[in-house]
C-alpha positions as a Markdown table, in Angstrom:
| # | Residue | x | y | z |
|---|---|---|---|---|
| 1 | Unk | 0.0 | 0.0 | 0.0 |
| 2 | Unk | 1.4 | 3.2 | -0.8 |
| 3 | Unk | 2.0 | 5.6 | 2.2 |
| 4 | Unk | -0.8 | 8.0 | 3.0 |
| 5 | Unk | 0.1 | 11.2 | 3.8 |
| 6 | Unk | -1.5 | 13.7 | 6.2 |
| 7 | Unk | -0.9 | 17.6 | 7.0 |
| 8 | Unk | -2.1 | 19.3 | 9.8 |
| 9 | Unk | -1.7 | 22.8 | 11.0 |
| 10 | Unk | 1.2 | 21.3 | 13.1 |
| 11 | Unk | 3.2 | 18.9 | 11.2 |
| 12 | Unk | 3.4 | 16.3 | 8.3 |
| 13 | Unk | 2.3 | 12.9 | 8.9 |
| 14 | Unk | 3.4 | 10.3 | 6.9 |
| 15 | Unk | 1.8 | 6.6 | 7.7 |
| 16 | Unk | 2.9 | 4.0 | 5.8 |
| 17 | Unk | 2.5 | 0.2 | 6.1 |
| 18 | Unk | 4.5 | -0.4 | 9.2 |
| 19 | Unk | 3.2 | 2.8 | 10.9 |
| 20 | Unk | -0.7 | 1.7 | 10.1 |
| 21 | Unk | 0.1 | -1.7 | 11.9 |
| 22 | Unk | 0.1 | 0.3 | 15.3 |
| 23 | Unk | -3.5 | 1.2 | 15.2 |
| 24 | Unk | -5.8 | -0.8 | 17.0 |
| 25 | Unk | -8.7 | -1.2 | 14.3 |
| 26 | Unk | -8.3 | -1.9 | 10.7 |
| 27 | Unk | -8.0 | 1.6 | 8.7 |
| 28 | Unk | -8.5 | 1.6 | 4.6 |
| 29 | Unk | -7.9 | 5.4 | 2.8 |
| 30 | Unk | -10.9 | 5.8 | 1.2 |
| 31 | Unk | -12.2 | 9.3 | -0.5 |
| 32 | Unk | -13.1 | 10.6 | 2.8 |
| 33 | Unk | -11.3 | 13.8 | 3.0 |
| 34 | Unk | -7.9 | 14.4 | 4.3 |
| 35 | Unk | -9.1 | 16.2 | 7.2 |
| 36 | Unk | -11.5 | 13.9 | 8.5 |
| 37 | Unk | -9.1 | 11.0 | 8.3 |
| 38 | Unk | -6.7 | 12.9 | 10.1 |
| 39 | Unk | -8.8 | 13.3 | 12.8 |
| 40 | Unk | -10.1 | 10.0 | 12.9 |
| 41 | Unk | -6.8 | 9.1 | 12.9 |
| 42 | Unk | -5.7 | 11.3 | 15.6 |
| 43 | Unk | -9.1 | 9.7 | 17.6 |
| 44 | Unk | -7.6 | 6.1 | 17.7 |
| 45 | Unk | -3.8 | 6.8 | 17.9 |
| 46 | Unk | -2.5 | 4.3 | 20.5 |
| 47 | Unk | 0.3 | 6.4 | 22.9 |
| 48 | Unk | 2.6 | 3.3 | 22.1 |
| 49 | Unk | 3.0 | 5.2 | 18.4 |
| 50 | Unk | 6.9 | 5.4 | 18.0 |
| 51 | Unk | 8.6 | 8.3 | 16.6 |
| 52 | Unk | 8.7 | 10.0 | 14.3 |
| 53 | Unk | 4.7 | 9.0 | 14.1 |
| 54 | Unk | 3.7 | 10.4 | 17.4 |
| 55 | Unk | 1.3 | 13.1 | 17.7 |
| 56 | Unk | -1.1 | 14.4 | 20.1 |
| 57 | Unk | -4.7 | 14.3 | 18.9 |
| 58 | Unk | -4.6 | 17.6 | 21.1 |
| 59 | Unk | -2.5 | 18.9 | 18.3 |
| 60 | Unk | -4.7 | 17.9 | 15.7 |
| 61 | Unk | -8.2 | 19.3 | 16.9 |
| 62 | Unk | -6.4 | 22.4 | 18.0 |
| 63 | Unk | -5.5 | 23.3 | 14.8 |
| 64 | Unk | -9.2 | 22.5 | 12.7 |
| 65 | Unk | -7.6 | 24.0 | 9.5 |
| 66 | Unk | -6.2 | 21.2 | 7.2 |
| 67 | Unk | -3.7 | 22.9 | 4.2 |
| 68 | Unk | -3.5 | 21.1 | 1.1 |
| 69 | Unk | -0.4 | 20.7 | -0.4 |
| 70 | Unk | 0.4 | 19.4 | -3.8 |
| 71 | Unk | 2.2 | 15.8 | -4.2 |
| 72 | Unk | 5.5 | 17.8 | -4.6 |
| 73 | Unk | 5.2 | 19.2 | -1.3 |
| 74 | Unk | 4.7 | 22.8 | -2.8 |
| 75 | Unk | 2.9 | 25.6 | -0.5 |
| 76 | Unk | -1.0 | 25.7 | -2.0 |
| 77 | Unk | -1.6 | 29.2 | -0.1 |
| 78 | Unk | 0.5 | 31.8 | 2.2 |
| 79 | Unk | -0.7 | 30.0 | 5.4 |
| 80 | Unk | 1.6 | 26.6 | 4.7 |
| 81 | Unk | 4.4 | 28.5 | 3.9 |
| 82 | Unk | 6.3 | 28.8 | 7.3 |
| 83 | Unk | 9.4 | 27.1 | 8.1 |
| 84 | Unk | 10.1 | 24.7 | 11.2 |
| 85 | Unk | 11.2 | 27.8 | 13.3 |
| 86 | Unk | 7.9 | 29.3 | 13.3 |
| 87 | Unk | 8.7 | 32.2 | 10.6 |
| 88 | Unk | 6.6 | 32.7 | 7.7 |
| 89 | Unk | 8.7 | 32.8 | 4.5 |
| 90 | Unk | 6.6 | 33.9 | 1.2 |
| 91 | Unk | 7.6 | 31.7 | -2.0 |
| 92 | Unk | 8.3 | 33.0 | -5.6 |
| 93 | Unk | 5.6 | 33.5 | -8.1 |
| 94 | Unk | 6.4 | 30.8 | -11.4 |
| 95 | Unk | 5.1 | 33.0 | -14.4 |
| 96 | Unk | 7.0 | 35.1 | -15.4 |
| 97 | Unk | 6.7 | 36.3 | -19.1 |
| 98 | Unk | 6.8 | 40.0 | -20.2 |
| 99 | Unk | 4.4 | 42.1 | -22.3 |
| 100 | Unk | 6.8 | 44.1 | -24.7 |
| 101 | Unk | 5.6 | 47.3 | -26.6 |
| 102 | Unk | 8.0 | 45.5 | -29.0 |
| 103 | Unk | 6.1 | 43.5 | -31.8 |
| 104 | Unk | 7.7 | 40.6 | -32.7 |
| 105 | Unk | 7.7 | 39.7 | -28.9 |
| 106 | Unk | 6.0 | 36.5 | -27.5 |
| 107 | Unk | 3.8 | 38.9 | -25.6 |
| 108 | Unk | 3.3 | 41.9 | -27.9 |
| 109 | Unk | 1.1 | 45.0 | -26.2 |
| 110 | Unk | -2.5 | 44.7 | -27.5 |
| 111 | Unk | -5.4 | 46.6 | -27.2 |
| 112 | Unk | -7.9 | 44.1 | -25.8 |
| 113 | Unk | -5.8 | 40.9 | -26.0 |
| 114 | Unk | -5.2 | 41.1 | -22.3 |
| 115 | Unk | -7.2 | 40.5 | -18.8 |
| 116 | Unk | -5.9 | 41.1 | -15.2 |
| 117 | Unk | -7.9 | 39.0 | -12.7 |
| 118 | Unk | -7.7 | 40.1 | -9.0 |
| 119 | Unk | -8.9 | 40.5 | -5.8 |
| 120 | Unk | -9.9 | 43.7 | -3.9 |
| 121 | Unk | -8.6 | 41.9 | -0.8 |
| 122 | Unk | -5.0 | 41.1 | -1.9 |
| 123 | Unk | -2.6 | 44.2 | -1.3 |
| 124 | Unk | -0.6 | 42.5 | -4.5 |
| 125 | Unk | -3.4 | 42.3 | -7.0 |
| 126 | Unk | -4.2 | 45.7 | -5.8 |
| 127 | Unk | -0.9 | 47.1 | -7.0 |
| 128 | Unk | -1.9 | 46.3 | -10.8 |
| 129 | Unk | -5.6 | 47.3 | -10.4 |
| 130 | Unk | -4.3 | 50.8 | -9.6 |
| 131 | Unk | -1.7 | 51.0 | -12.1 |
| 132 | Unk | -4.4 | 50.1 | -14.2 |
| 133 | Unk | -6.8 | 53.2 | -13.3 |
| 134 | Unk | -3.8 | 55.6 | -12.6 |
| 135 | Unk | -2.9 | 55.1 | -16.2 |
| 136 | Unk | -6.5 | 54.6 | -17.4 |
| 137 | Unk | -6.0 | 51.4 | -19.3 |
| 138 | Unk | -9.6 | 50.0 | -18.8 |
| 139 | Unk | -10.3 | 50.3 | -22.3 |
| 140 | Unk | -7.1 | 48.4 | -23.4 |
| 141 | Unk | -7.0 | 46.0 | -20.5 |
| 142 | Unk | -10.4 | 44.2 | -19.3 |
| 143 | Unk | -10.1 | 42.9 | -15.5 |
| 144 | Unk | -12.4 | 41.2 | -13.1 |
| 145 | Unk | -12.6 | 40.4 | -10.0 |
| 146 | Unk | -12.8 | 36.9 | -7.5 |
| 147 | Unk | -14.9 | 36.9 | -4.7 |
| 148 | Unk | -13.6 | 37.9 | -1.4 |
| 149 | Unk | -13.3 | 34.6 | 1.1 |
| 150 | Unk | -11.7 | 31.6 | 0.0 |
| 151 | Unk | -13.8 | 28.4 | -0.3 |
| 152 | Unk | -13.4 | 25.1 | -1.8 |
| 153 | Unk | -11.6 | 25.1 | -5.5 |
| 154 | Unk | -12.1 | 21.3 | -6.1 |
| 155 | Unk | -14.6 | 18.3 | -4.6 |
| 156 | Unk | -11.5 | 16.4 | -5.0 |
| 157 | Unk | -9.2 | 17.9 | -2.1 |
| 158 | Unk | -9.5 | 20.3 | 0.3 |
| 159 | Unk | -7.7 | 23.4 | -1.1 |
| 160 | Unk | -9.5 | 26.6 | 0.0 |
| 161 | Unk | -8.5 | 29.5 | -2.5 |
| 162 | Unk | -10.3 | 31.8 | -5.0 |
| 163 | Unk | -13.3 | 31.5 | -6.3 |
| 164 | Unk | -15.3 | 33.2 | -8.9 |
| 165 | Unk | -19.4 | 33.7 | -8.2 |
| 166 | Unk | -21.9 | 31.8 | -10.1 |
| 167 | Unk | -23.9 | 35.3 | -10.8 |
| 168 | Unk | -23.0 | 39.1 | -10.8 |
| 169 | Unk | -25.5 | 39.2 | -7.9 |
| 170 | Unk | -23.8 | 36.4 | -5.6 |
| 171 | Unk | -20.8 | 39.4 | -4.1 |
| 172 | Unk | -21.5 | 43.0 | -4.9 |
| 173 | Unk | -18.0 | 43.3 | -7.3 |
| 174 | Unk | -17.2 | 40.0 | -7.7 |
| 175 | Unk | -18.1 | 38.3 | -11.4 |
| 176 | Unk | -18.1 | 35.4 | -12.8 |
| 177 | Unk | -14.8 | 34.1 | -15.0 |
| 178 | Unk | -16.1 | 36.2 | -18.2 |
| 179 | Unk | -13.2 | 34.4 | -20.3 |
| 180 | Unk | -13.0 | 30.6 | -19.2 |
| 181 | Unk | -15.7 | 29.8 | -17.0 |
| 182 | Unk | -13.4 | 28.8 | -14.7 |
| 183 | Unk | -15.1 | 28.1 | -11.0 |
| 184 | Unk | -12.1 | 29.3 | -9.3 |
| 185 | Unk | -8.8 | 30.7 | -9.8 |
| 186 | Unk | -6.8 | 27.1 | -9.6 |
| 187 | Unk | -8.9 | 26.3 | -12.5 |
| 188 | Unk | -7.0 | 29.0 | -14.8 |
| 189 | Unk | -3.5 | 27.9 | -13.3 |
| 190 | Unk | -4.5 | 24.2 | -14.1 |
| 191 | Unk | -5.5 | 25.6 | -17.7 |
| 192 | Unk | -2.4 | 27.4 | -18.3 |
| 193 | Unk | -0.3 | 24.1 | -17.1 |
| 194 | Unk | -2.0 | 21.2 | -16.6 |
| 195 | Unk | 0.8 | 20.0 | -14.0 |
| 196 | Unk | 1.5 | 23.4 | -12.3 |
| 197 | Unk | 2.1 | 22.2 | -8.4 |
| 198 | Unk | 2.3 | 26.1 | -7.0 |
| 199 | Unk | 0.2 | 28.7 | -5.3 |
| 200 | Unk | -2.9 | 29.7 | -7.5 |
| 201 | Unk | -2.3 | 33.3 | -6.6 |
| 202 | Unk | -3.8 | 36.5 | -7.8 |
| 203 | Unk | -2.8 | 39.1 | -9.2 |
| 204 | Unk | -3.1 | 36.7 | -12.9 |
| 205 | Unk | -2.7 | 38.3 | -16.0 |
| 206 | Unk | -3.6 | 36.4 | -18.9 |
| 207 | Unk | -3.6 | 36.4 | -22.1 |
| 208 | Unk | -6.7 | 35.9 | -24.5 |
| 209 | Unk | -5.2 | 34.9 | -27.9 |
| 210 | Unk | -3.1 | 31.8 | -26.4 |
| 211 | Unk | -5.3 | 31.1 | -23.5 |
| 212 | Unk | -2.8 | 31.2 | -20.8 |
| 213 | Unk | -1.1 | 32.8 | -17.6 |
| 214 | Unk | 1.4 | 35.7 | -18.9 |
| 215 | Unk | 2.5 | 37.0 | -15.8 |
| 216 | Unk | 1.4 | 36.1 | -11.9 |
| 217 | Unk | 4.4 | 38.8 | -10.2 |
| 218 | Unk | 2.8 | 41.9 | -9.1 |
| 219 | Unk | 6.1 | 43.8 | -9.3 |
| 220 | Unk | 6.6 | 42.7 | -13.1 |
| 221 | Unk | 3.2 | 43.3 | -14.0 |
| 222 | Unk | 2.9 | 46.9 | -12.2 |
| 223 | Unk | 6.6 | 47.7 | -14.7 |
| 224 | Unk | 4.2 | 46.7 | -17.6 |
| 225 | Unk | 1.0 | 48.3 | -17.6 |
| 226 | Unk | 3.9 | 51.7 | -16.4 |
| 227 | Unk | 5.3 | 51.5 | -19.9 |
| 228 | Unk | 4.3 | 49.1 | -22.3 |
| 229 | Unk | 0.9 | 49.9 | -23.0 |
| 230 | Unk | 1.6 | 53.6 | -23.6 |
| 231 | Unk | 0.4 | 53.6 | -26.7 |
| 232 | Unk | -3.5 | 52.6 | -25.6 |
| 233 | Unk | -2.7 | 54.3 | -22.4 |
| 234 | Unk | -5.0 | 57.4 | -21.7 |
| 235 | Unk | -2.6 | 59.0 | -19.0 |
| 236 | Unk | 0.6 | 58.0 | -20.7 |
| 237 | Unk | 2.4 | 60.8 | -19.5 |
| 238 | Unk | 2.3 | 59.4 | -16.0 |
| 239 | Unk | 5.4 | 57.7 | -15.6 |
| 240 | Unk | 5.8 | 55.7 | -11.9 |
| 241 | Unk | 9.2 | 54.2 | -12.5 |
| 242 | Unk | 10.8 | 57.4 | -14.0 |
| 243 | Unk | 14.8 | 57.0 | -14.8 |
| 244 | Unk | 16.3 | 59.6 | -12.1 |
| 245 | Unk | 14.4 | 58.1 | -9.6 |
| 246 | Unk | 15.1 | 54.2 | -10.2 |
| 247 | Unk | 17.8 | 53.5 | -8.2 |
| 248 | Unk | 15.8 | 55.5 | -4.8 |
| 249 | Unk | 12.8 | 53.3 | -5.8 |
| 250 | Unk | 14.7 | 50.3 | -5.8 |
| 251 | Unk | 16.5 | 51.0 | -2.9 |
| 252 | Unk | 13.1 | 52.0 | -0.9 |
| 253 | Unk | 10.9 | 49.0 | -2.5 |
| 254 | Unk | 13.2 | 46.3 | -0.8 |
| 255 | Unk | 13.2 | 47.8 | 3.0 |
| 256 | Unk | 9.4 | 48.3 | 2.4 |
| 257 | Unk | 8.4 | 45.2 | 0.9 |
| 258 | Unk | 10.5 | 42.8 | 3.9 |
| 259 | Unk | 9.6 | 44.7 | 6.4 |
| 260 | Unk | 6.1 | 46.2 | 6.1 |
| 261 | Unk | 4.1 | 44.4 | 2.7 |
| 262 | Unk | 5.3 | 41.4 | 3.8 |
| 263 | Unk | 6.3 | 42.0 | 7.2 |
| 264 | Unk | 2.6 | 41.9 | 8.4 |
| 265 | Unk | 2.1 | 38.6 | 7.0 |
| 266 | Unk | 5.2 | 37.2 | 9.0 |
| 267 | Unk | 4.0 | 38.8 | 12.1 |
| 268 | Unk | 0.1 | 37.4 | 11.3 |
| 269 | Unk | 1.4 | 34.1 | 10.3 |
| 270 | Unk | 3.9 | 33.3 | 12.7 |
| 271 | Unk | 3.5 | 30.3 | 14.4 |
| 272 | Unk | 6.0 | 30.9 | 17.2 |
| 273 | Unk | 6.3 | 33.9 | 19.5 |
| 274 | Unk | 10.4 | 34.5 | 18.8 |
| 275 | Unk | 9.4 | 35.2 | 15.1 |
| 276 | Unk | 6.3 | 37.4 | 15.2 |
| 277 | Unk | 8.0 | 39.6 | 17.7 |
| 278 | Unk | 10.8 | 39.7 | 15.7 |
| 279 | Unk | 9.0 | 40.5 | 12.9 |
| 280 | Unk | 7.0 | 43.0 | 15.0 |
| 281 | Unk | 9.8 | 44.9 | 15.8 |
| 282 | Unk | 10.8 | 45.2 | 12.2 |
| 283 | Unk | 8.0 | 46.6 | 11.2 |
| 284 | Unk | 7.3 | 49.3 | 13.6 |
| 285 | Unk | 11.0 | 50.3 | 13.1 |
| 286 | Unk | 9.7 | 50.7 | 9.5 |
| 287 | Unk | 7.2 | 52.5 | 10.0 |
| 288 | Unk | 9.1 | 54.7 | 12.3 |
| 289 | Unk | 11.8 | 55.1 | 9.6 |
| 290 | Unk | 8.2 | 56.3 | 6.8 |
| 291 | Unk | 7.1 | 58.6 | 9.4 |
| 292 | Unk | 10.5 | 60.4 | 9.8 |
| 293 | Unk | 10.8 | 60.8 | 5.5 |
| 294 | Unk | 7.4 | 62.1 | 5.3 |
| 295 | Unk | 7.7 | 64.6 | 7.6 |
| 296 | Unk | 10.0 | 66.0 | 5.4 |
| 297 | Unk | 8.5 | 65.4 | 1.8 |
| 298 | Unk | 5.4 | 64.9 | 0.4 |
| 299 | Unk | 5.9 | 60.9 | -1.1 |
| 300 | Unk | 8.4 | 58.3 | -0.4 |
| 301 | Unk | 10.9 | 59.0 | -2.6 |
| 302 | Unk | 10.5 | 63.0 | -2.9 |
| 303 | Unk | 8.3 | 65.3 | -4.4 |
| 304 | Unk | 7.1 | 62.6 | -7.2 |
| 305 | Unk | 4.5 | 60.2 | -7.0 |
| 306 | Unk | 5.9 | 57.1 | -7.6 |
| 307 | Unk | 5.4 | 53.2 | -7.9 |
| 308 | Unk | 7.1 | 52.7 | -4.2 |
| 309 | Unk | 4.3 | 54.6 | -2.8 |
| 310 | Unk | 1.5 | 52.5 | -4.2 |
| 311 | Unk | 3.3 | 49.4 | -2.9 |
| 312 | Unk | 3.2 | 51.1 | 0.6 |
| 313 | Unk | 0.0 | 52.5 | 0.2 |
| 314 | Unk | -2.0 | 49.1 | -0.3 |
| 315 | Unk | -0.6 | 48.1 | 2.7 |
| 316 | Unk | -1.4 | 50.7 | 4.6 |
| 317 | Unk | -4.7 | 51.2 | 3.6 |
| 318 | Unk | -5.1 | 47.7 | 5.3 |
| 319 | Unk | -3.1 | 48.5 | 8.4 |
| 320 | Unk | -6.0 | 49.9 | 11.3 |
| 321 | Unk | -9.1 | 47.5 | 9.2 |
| 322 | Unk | -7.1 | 44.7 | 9.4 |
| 323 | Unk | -3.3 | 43.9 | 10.4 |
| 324 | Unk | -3.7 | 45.7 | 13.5 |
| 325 | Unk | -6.3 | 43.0 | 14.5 |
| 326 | Unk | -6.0 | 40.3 | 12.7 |
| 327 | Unk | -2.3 | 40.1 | 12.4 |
| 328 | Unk | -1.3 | 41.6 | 15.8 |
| 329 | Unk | 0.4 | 44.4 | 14.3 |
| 330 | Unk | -0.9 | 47.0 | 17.6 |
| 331 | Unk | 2.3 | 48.2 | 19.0 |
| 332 | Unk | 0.4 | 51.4 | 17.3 |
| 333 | Unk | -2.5 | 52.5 | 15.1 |
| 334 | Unk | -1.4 | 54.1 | 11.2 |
| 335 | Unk | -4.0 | 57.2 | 12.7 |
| 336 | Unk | -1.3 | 57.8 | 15.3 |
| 337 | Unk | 1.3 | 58.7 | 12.8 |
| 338 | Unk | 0.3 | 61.9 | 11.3 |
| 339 | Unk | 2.2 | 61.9 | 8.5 |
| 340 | Unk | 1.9 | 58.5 | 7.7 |
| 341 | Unk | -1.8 | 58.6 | 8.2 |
| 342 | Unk | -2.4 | 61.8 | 5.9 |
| 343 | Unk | 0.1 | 60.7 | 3.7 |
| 344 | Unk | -2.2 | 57.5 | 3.1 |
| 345 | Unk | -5.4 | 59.8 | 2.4 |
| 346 | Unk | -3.6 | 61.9 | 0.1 |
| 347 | Unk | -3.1 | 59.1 | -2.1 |
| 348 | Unk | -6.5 | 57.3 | -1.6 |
| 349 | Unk | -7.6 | 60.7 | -2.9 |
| 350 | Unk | -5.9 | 60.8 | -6.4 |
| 351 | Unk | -8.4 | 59.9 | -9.1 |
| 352 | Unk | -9.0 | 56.6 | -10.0 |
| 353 | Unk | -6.9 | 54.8 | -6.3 |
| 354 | Unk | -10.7 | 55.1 | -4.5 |
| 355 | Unk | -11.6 | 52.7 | -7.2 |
| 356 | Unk | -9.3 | 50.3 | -6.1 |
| 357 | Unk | -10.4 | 49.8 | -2.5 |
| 358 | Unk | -13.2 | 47.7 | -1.6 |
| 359 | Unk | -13.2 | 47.5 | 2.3 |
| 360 | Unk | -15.7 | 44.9 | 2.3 |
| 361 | Unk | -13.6 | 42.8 | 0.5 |
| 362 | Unk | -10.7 | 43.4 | 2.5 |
| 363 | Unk | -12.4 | 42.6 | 6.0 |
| 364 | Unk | -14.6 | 39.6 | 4.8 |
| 365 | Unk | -11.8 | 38.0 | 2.9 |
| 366 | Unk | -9.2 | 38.5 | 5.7 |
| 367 | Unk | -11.1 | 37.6 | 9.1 |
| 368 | Unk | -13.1 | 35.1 | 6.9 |
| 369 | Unk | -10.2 | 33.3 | 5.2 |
| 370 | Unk | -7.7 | 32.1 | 7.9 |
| 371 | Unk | -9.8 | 30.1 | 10.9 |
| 372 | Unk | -6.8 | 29.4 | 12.1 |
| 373 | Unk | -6.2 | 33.0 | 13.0 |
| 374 | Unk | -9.7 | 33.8 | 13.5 |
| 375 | Unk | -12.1 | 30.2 | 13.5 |
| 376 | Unk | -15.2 | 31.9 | 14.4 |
| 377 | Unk | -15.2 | 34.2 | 11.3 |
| 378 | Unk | -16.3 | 36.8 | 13.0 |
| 379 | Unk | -15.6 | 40.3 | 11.5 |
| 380 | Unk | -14.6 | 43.7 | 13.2 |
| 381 | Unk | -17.4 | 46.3 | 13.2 |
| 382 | Unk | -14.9 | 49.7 | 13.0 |
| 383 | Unk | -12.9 | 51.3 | 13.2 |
| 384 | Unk | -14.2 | 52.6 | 9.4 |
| 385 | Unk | -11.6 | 55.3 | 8.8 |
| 386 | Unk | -12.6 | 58.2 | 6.6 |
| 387 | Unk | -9.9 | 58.3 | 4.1 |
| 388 | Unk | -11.5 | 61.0 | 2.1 |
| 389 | Unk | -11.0 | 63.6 | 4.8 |
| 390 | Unk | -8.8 | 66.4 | 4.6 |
| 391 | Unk | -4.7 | 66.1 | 4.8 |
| 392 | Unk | -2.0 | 68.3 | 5.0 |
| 393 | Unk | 0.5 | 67.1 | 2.2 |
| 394 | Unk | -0.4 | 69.4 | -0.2 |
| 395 | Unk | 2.2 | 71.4 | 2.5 |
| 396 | Unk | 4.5 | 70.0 | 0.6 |
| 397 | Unk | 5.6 | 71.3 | -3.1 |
| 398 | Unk | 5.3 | 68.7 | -6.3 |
């Protein structure tokens, strides 16, 4: 019999022949799902178990979420990706092709030839939505949206990812898959490769005429829709990644991303205390370090709107809804930083970045999506910030 393997929130259990001898009644995988075996498992463990086999069945009820994981072992979503120290550690996207304004490219810019799907929730699909209205692409580059919380993707397992509603109606701004009639956002990774063993992230950009995944990296898809749909772009004069300013993007896009984009996540997934107070740390000092520039100039990276600050700002926007909760990120409140906190309604304010913020979205899919953070579901009432009050940065020359 070929060994069946189990995941819990805890640890990997692998029982094999020898291993299934130690239990005191006959057990036969059948299609019941991994979870429930697990636990029925877990319910007739005998304590004379040898290691490395032993668990508690303590262990296993505690943690009631079950993560999927493909045969090759590969993280199916954010929350299996932490290391045996307790740290989170975020994975690579895998496609990585580029739209070129050239041609004879692969990937030649196209008007209509391309669709971005995303989710209001996900601070990285949010990066491309907004460099799709701050440039006013819509009309070159359709895009639609998942619904918030993450439910089954497949009968078959128990993956719990994106998912497209059956009706316009189901989610006020959630559709269904207008392209494939995919069911769920696996479905259009599975489409694109039919033995992809990743994360079926969003943001996706895909590509209509060849029917397949262009581009799943945020950062590379943002650097796209900056320049290489100028052409069909209707604010093509707005550069985001100017030349004199590349290198102080670069330098400011690394500190943020490891220590505030991502550093909520390794401070909401943690699984130890050592790590999320490590990771606490680093990103107050962050934060700290955004206060102090802004004080001094009106964006980032000077006097120039640029792509670093709508990395930050989908974070931020986030911060008092969600990570401050949710993630334990409440060492201090974005409203208690007044230049951070103005700085943030400033650019909610900017045509076209309202657009791009669904609140609902944001709190239903994040208290809704991880029971193991929050197994109750149950969703904060406030605090309901008012980003479209007044600020002060226009104190500050362009």
């Amino acid at each position: 019999m070929a060994p069946t393997s189990f995941l819990s929130g805890r640890s990997a259990v692998l029982l094999d022949d020898w291993a299934l001898s130690f239990l005191p009644i006959p057990f036969t995988p059948s299609r019941t799902s991994p979870a429930k075996k697990l636990l029925f498992v877990c319910s007739i463990l005998p304590p004379s178990l040898p290691d490395p086999y032993r668990f508690s069945s303590a262990s296993c009820y505690r943690s009631s979420q079950f993560s999927y994981r493909s045969r090759s072992g590969m993280a199916r979503t954010a929350m299996d990706e932490t290391t045996d120290s307790g740290a989170f550690n975020r994975s690579p996207s895998t496609f990585r092709n580029f739209i070129s304004r050239d041609k004879s490219s692969q990937f030649p810019a196209e008007p209509g030839r391309y669709h971005l799907y995303i989710s209001y929730a996900c601070p990285w699909a949010s990066r491309c939505l907004s460099f799709l209205k701050l440039k006013k692409l819509d009309r070159a580059i359709s895009f639609s949206v998942v619904k918030s919380k993450f439910e089954r993707t497949k009968e078959s397992d128990e993956h719990m990812g994106w998912v497209f509603p059956t009706s316009g109606s189901e989610e006020p701004g959630a559709e269904p898959d207008p392209l494939n009639g995919a069911k769920s956002i696996r479905e259009l990774y599975e489409i694109a490769s039919s033995n992809y063993g990743g994360k079926f992230t969003v943001p996706v950009l895909w590509d209509k005429k060849l029917g397949t995944i262009v581009n799943n990296e945020s950062s590379e898809i943002i650097r796209m829709l900056n320049t290489e749909f100028n052409e069909f772009a209707e604010n093509a004069a707005l550069d985001l990644y100017p030349s004199h300013l590349q290198p102080k993007i670069e330098e400011v896009n690394k500190w943020v991303y490891d220590a505030i984009n991502n550093g909520v996540y390794k401070c909401g997934f943690a699984k130890k205390q050592g790590p999320y107070e490590e990771a606490v740390e680093t990103l107050y000092t962050a934060l700290n370090k955004c206060e102090d520039i802004l004080s001094k100039q009106r964006y980032i990276c000077g006097g120039t709107l640029t792509e670093a600050d709508i990395r930050l700002f989908v974070t931020l926007i986030r911060f008092d809804e969600v990570y401050v909760v949710h993630f334990k990120c409440n060492k201090k409140f974005l409203r208690e930083y007044p230049n951070l906190f103005n700085y943030t309604k400033d650019i909610f304010q900017i045509p076209g970045m309202k657009e791009t913020v669904n609140m609902g979205h944001i709190k239903r899919h994040y208290y809704g999506s991880h029971p193991s953070i929050n197994p109750f579901g149950i969703i904060p009432v406030g605090p309901n910030v008012d980003y479209s009050a007044p600020h002060d940065r226009d104190r500050f020359p362009c």
